[in-house]
N, C-alpha and C positions, 0 to 999 in steps of 0.2 A: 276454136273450142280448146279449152285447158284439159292436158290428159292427168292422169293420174301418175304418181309414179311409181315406177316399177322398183322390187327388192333387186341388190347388185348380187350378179351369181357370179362364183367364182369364176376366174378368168385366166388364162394363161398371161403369164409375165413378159410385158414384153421388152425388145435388146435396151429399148428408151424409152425412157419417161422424158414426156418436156414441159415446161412451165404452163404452155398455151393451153396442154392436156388437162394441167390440175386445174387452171384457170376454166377451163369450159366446166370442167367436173363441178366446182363453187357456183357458178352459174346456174348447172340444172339443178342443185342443190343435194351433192351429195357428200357427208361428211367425211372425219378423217376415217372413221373405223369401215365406213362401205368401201373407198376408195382403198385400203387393205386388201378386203379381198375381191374386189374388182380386178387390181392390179396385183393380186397373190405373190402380196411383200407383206411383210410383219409390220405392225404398228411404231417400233422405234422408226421404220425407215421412211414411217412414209412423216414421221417428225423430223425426221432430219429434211427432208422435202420441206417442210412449212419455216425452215429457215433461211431459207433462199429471202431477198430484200424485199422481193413483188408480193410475195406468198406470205411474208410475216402477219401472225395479226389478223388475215383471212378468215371470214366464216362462210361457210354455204349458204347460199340465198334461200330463205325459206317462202316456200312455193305454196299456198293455200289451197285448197282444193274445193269447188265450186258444190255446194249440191243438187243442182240444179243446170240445166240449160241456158244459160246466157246468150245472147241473141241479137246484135244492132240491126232495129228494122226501120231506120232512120235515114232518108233518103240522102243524097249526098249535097244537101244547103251547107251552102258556107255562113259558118256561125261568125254575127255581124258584131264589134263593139260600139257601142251607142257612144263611148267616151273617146273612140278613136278618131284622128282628122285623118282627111285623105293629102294628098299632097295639093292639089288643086286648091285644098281650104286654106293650106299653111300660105301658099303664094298669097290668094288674096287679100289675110289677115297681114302678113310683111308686107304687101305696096299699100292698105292703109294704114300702117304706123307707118312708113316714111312718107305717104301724102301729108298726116297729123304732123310732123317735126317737121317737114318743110314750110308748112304754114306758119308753123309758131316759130319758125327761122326768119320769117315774112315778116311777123308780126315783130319779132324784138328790134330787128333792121330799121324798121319804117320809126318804130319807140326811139333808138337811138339818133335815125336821122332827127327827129321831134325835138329832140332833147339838146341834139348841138346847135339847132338852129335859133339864136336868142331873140331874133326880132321876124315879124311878118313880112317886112319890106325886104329883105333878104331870102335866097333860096341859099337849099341843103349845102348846095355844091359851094356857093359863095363861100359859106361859112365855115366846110372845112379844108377849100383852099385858103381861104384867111387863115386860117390856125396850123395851115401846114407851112405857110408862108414865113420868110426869117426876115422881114423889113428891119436893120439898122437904125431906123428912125423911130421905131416903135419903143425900142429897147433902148433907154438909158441906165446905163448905171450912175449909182448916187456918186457924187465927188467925195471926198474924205472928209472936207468938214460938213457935211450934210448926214453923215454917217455920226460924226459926233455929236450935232445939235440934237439928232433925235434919240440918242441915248443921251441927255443930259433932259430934254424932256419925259422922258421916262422914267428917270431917277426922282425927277420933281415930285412928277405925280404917285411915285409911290410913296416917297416921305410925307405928302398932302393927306395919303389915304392910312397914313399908321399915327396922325395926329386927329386924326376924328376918331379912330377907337379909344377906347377906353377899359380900363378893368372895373370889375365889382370887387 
């Protein structure tokens, strides 16, 4: 229950004041002019007090006062969130997204094997140790006048193809 509170009656001064003190004072909500004569020092000093670096700036917590009885008659359930997962659920929502990507890991693997394999008479493996294969035999390069015949027919055919346009 919230009490009321009390008017500050004068008080004797005493040898210290410490920061913790004004700070609890701000807390229960008592301003600068009670905190005067609370701690029966004049108003300049207890301004010079609110220029300390903690204290700058500070106001008393202003504390409402009930009028009425307030009352929790509310047994001690623990309030449930409907949007919250447990950790149990996280686990088994992360091992079906990596069951889902290991499958579609499955699925693009088996598509690539599909894809390297060019004929049916042939299996996966054949096909890409052929292709990893460096056979000598396979690999010719073209000789130098082989290299120049087919740029001489290339030249042909494009002079052939700039005498059938025409302008308007």
């Amino acid at each position: 229950m919230i009490e009321m509170r009390k008017t500050q009656e004068a008080g004797k001064t005493p040898a210290q004041i410490t920061v913790s003190m004004i700070d609890q004072d701000l807390k229960d909500g008592v301003n600068k002019t009670e905190m005067a004569v609370k701690y029966g020092i004049k108003p300049w000093e207890v301004d010079e007090m609110f220029k300390h670096p903690f204290l700058k700036g500070r106001r008393p917590a202003r504390k409402r006062v009930l009028s009425f009885s307030f009352v929790d008659d509310m047994t001690n359930e623990p309030i449930i969130d409907p949007n919250q997962v447990t950790l149990e659920q996280a686990i088994d929502e992360a091992i079906e997204t990596v069951e889902e990507v290991k499958d579609q890991m499955q699925e693009t693997q088996e598509a690539i094997t599909d894809m390297l394999s060019p004929t049916e008479f042939e299996t996966p493996e054949e096909t890409i140790a052929k292709l990893n294969s460096t056979d000598d035999d396979e690999l010719e390069l073209p000789s130098f006048e082989d290299t120049l015949d087919l740029v001489k027919e290339q030249q042909e055919e494009e002079l052939d193809m700039d005498d059938d346009t025409f302008e308007l």
